[in-house]
LUMVOTI-226768 format. One record per residue (C-alpha): x, y, z; residue in one letter. Coordinates in steps of 0.2 Angstrom, whole numbers, plus 5000, padded with zeros to 4 digits. Each point is the difference from the previous one (the first is absolute). Layout:
// LUMVOTI-226768
XYZa...
END
This chain:
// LUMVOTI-226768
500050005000x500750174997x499950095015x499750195002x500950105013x499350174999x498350074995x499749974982x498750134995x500150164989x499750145012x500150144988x498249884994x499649935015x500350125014x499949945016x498550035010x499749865017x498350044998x499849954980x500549954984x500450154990x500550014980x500450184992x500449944984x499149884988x500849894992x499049874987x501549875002x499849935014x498050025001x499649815003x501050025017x499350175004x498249954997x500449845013x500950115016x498550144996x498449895002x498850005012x499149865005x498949935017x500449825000x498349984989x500250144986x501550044995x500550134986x501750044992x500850154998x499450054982x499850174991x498350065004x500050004982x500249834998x501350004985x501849964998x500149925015x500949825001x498749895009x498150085003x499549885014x498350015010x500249845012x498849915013x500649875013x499249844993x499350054986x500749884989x499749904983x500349815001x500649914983x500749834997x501849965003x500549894985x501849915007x501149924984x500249845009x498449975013x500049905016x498949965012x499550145015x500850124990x499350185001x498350044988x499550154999x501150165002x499350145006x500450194995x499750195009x499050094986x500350184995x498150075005x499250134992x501350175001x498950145008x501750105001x499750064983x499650224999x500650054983x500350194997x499850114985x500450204999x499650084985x499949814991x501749985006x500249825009x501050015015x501249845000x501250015013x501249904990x500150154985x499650175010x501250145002x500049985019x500850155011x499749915016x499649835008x499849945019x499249865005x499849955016x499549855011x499350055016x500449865014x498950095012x498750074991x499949844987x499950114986x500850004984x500150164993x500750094983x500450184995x500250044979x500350154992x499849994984x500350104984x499149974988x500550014979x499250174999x500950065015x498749985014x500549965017x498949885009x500249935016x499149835004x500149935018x499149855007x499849915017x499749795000x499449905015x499549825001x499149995017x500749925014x498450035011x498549914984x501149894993x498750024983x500450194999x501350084990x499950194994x500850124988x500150185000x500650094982x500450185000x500450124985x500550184998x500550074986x501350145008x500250134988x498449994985x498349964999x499949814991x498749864995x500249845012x499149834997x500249905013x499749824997x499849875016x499949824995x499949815005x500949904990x500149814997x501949984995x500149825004x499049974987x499650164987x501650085005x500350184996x500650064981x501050125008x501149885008x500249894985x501850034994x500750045019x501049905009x499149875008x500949855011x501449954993x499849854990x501749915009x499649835007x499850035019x499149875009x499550135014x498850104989x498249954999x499349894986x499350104985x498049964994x499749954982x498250025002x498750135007x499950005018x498750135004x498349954994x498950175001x498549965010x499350195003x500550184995x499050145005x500050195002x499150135008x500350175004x502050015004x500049835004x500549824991x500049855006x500649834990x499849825004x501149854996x500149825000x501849905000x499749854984x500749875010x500250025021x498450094997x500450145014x498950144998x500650215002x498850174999x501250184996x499150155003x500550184998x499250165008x500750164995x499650185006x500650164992x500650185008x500650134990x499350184998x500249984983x498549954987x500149834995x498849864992x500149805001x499549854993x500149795003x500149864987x500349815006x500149834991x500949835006x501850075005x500150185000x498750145009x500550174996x499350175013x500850164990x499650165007x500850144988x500550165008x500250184993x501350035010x500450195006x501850035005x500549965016x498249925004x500449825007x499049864993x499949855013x498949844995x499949875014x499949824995x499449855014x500349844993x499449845010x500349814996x499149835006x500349844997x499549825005x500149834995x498349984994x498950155004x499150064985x500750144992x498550115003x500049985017x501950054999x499250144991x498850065012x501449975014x501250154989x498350125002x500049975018x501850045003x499850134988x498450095008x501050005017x501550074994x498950134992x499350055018x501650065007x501150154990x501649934991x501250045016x499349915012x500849834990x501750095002x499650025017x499649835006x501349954989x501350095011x499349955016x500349824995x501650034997x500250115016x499649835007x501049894991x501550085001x499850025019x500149814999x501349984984x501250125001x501749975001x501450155003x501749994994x501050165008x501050084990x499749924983x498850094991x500249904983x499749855008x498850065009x499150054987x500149844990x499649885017x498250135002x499949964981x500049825004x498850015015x498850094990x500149854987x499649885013x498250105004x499750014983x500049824997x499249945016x498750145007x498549934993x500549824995x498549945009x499549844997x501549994984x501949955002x501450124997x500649974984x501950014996x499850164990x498650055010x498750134988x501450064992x500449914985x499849844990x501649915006x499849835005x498249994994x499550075015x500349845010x500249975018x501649905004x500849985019x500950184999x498250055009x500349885014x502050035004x500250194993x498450085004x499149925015x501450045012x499850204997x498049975001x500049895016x501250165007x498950144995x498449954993x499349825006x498450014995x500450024981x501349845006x498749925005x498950024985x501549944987x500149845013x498249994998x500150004981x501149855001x498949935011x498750014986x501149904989x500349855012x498649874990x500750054983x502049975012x499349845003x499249924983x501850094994x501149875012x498949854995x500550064982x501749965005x499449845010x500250085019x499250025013x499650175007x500150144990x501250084987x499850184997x500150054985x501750094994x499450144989x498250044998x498650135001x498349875002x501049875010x500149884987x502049974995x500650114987x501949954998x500349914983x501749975004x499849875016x501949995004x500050185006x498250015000x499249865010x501449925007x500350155011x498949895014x500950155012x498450124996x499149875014x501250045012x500450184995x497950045003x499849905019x501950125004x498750154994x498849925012x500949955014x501050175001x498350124998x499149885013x501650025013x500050194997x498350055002x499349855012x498749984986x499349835006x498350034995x500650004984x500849805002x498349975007x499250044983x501049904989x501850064998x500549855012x499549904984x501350064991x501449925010x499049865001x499949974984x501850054994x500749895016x499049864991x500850044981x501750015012x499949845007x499349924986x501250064986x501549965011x500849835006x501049925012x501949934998x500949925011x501750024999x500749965019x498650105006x498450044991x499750144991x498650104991x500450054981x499050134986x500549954983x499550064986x499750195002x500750174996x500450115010x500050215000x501750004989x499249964980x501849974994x499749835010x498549904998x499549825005x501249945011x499949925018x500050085017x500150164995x500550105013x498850135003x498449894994x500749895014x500350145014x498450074996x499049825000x500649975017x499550165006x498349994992x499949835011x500450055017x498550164995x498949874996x500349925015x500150145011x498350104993x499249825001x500649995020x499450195003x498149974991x499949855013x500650105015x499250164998x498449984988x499649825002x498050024993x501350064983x501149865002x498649854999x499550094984x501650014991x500149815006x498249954993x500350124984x501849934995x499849835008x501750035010x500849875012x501250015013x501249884992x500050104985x500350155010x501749895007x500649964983x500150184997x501050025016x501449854994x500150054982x500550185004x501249955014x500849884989x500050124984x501649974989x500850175000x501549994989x501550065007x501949984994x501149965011x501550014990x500050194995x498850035015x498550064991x498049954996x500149944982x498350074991x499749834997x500449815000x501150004985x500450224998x501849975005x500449874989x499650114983x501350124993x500150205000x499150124990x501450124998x499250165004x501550124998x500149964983x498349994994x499850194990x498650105004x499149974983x499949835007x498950055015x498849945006x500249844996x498349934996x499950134985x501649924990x500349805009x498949864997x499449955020x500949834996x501650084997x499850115015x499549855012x501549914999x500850135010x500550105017x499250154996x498250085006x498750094995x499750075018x500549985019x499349825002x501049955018x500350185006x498350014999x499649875010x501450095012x498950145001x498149915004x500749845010x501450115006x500149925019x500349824993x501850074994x501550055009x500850164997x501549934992x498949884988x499050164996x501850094996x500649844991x498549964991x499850184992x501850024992x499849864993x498350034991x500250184998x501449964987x498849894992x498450114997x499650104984x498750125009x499149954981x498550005012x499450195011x499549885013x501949975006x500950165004x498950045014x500349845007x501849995000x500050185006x499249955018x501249855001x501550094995x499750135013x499849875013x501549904998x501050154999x500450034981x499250215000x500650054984x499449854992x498250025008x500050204995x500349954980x498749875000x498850115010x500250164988x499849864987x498449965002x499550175008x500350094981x499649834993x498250064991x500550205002x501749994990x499249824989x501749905006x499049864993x499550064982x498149985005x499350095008x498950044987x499049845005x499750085016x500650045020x500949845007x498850015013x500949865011x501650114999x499150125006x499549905015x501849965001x500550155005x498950025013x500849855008x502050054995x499550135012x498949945013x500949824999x501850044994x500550185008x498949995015x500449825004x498249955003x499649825002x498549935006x500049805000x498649945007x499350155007x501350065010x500650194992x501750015001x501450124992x502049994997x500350184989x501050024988x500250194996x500850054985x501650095005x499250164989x498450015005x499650105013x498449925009x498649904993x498449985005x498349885000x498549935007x499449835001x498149965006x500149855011x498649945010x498950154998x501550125004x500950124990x501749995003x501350134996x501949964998x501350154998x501649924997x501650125001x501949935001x500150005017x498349945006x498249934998x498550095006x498249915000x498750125004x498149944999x498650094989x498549935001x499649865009x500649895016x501649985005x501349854991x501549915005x501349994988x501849935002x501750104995x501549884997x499349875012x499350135014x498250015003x499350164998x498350075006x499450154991x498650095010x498750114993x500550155013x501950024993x501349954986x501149885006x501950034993x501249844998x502150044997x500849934986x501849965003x500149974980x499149974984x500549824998x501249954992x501050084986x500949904987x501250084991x500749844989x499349974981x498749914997x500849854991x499349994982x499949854988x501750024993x500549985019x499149835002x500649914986x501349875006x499449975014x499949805004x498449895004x500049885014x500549884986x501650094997x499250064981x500350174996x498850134997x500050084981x499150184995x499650014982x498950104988x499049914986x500650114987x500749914987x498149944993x499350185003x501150084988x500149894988x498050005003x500350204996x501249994986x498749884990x498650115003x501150144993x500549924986x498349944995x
END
């Protein structure tokens, strides 16, 4: 991975602001990315940041979580219990559309002579504003601002305000607001723009052949449209509506025509000089799996009629009051580091954005803000985001457990599939059926089992949430113990132990292979939770406990077969170079030579075929340092030290899900610089495009990351089971850094400096935490301040790389090679050339 040491934006475009994203120059280069770190979104609608106008931009996305069309997945070679029916996010109908005219003259953001440009992307108001002046051919200055918002408060609610003045003459302005179908009409002004590239990249969304919207209803009256859809083949159901207001002292006329895929509300405007001309727009969506479109219909009237009975502001207002609130929960203050601090509020403010109003949906891996990944839900929810939830928002934790709760029939016909008992979540998905064509890093990847009860587990410990065992989320360790015990095996080999072959783990670059590592760590610890929540249930709610019995026909020897197979699970470890090998047979394959792969070459899945790829050493992400991080009391301190110079040398970072990880486990065995390059990595990883796709949308699990390289890898916050403890780990230039965790009900705040720990309590009852070993008990009365003799340790020695590594002996006496498979590629390239 190329590291970054310093921030990576233009500032002389990008000024830095902590409170926003602000951009003083346009630039149509790099609009795909722009349009991605400018949207707006709730967690259920989601925006991007396009021209009002809505032309010339890269990727004119309108998204809604779940909203998705299924098709069939046609494999070359077929198998049985191979994945169906793929399942895509669809681009709905684009109500950002307002196209503007002055004397005939189109404004296209792309062509204008522009004087000036600023937009901006308010973290506390949740606004995205712009500011144009504009000159037009015959000379005319025009200045066009607008406000966006996409409500955090009615999750069906966004609204536009679009502002003209013509500064210096009198004009004629037609303004033109739309809806637009692009997924299916779309849009003859974008036709010849630069659309997604057309490089092979398996982590953009499936393109349609066919239509996808079939128009149900479109209707006008007054200022207001309304159209009604049907998806061909999931058969999901969406109702756009619009609602516009006009103010202006000017004279002015308008009119409305509709069909299938586009509705039109112009207004045109003789406009005096200097007189502002400011149309509102409201625009609402519904959805459902099944509702009539009509009803969807009359659903966008209703939310219409009540945004009508309150003036524009007051949205802006209880937007800004949300936000008042979340960030009293959220926020996290770097002293003395205002670009960072700018892009870690940036990041925050994602993470509302794509859980707010979730509600009875997942968090998809790009959240509402782009088409990347097909809008699937993968384990990046579970591992990257739950933790900053369960901290500082459990309920919306609770409703993403929940979710996954509602997919626990379609878990369990899933591991029957597979010929298991239990269940087997599916790896990527929207409707909970498996999505993954590809089963050796798709399906095999049994880990999202364990990965979900570890979401579970840590929100149920955190908040005390046992009611929400009692209503079926004890099933779900349950039934992944079951898959656990069933999938795995005993071997006796002196002494008995318990084996999981077959899987792949988090690292891609490695696929089916026994006793992974983490698959293994995390199935032990989703045993002992299953065994433990199972106990509890008994003990404290035994009227809940005889129903989960009856309901999931549980024994207590089954029960005790969890207990044996997780204390007799194999956990690889190498005695010889004193490491955990990733898995059973990692240490007897060669090196990837890493230091001398070009960078044309990276990532790797875009130029090797995954055969050629598997038969190294080399990683697509942390795989055993992540274990480190989430079963980080089963390893020693020198293990943890060992473990991650080994594999560090090892990982590409090809994936965003990586850096964050090896950031917190670099900082607490010591290796600072280190943990500062991968943390500024993935800080700037969607702001400065470090992975060339951001385009496809936020890497919303990175996002989640660096809530945790924080709270987890510079405050040294642990909290297996339950118990909160911290072990900081300062950065030598910060000045202080501070957060808050919600445990139990209790809003903690941390203020961490270099030479102490203050925990003060802000809401709530008083906690006890731990310091390095040292109870503490933080009353509600007082902050309570802890001395730090140090910030751990600090280790000054290079990380070794794989150039280092190579030579090195096996317990066999073999000796370790590092290569590159190079040869093949270019003479690949050198016959594509010729031809």
């Amino acid at each position: 991975m190329n590291h970054i040491t310093s921030d990576p934006l233009d500032r002389s475009r990008f000024p830095v602001d902590e409170w926003a994203l602000v951009e003083d120059e346009y630039n149509q280069g790099d609009e795909g990315v722009t349009e991605t770190i400018f949207a707006l979104g709730n967690g259920y609608l989601g925006l991007r940041g396009n021209p009002d106008e809505g032309r010339g931009g890269h990727s004119f996305g309108t998204y809604v979580n779940g909203f998705h069309e299924t098709w069939p997945i046609r494999h070359a070679e077929e198998a049985f219990g191979f994945a169906r029916v793929g399942q895509t996010i669809v681009n709905v109908p684009d109500a950002k559309v307002i196209r503007l005219y002055v004397d005939d003259e189109p404004f296209v953001l792309f062509e204008a002579d522009i004087l000036r440009h600023c937009r901006r992307l308010d973290f506390q108001d949740g606004v995205l504003s712009r500011e144009v002046e504009w000159r037009t051919p015959s000379g005319k200055r025009v200045l066009v601002t607008s406000r966006r918002l996409v409500s955090l408060e009615d999750r069906h609610l966004a609204i536009i305000e679009y502002e003209v003045t013509v500064l210096d003459a009198d004009a004629s302005l037609l303004i033109s607001s739309q809806i637009l179908n692009r997924q299916d009409m779309g849009d003859e002004y974008h036709a010849g723009m630069r659309a997604a590239a057309d490089a092979f990249d398996p982590r953009r969304a499936e393109s349609f052949e066919d239509r996808v919207l079939q128009p149900v209803l479109a209707r006008n009256g007054g200022a207001r449209a309304v159209l009604g859809y049907r998806t061909t083949n999931s058969g999901m159901t969406i109702a756009v509506g619009a609602d516009h207001v006009m103010e202006t002292e000017n004279e002015w006329d308008e009119s409305s025509s509709i069909d299938d895929d586009l509705s039109k509300h112009v207004y045109r405007v003789r406009a005096k000089a200097g007189v502002a001309v400011k149309m509102i727009k409201t625009v609402t969506y519904h959805t459902s799996r099944g509702v009539p479109p009509r009803e969807l219909a009359d659903r966008c009237d209703r939310t219409l009629d009540r945004a009508a009975e309150e003036p524009p502001q007051a949205m802006f207002d209880k937007q800004r009051a949300w936000l008042d609130d979340y960030w009293a929960r959220t926020d996290v203050v770097v002293g003395g580091q205002p670009e960072i601090q700018q892009a870690v509020r940036w990041n925050l403010f994602q993470l509302a954005q794509a859980t707010a109003r979730t509600d009875g949906q997942g968090i998809a891996a790009k959240g509402v803000t782009g088409s990347g990944y097909g809008g699937h839900y993968f384990w990046d929810t579970e591992i990257y985001v739950l933790p900053f939830l369960t901290y500082t928002a459990p309920n919306v934790a609770r409703n993403a457990l929940r979710f996954r709760l509602g997919m626990l029939d379609a878990a369990r016909d899933r591991a029957v599939e597979l010929n298991q008992r239990g269940a087997l979540f599916p790896w990527r998905t929207i409707n909970g059926l498996e999505s993954s064509a590809y089963y050796a890093a798709g399906t095999a990847q049994y880990h999202i089992d364990a990965d979900i009860s570890h979401a579970l587990s840590q929100y149920v410990q955190a908040t005390g949430d046992l009611d929400f065992m009692e209503r079926g989320g004890v099933d779900i360790l349950v039934e992944t113990a079951r898959l656990w015990a069933d999938l795995g095996f005993w071997r006796s080999n002196g002494d008995q132990r318990f084996h999981i072959d077959g899987v792949t783990g988090p690292d891609e670059y490695t696929t089916v292979v026994d006793d992974n590592l983490y698959t293994n760590v995390m199935a032990r610890a989703n045993l002992r939770a299953a065994v433990r929540y199972v106990a509890k249930l008994a003990e404290e709610s035994p009227v809940a406990y005889e129903r989960m019995v009856s309901r999931l026909e549980l024994d207590e020897q089954e029960i005790a077969g969890w207990q044996r197979a997780a204390e007799a699970m194999e956990i690889p470890y190498d005695e010889h170079r004193g490491i955990h090998p990733q898995d059973a047979q990692f240490l007897d394959k060669e090196l990837w030579d890493l230091d001398a792969t070009p960078a044309n070459k990276r990532p790797l899945l875009l130029h090797y075929h995954p055969l050629v790829i598997y038969r190294f050493q080399v990683l697509k992400q942390a795989d055993v340092v992540l274990a480190l991080f989430l079963q980080g009391d089963e390893f020693t301190a020198e293990q943890k030290l060992r473990d991650f110079e080994y594999y560090d040398a090892l990982t590409t970072g090809d994936s965003t899900l990586s850096g964050v990880v090896q950031s917190i486990i670099a900082a607490e065995v010591g290796h600072h610089q280190l943990s500062m390059q991968y943390f500024l990595s993935s800080l700037y990883v969607d702001l400065a495009d470090l992975h060339r796709n951001t385009a496809d949308g936020v890497h919303v699990a990175s996002t989640g990351g660096i809530w945790s390289a924080l709270v987890n890898g510079y405050g040294g916050m642990r909290d297996y089971l339950g118990g909160v403890s911290f072990d900081p780990r300062l950065p030598a230039d910060w000045e202080e850094l501070t957060f808050r965790l919600t445990v139990k009900g209790s809003r903690l705040r941390v203020d961490l400096a270099v030479d102490e720990i203050v925990f003060t309590i802000e809401d709530g009852a008083g906690l006890t935490v731990s310091v390095r070993g040292e109870t503490v008990d933080v009353p509600t009365d007082r902050p309570v301040r802890v001395a730090l003799d140090d910030q751990g340790p600090r280790i000054t020695t290079k990380v070794p790389t794989t150039s280092d590594l190579r030579g090195l002996v096996r317990a066999d006496g073999s000796v370790i090679t590092a290569s590159i498979p190079t040869i093949s590629i270019d003479r690949y390239e050198e016959d594509e050339a010729s031809a």
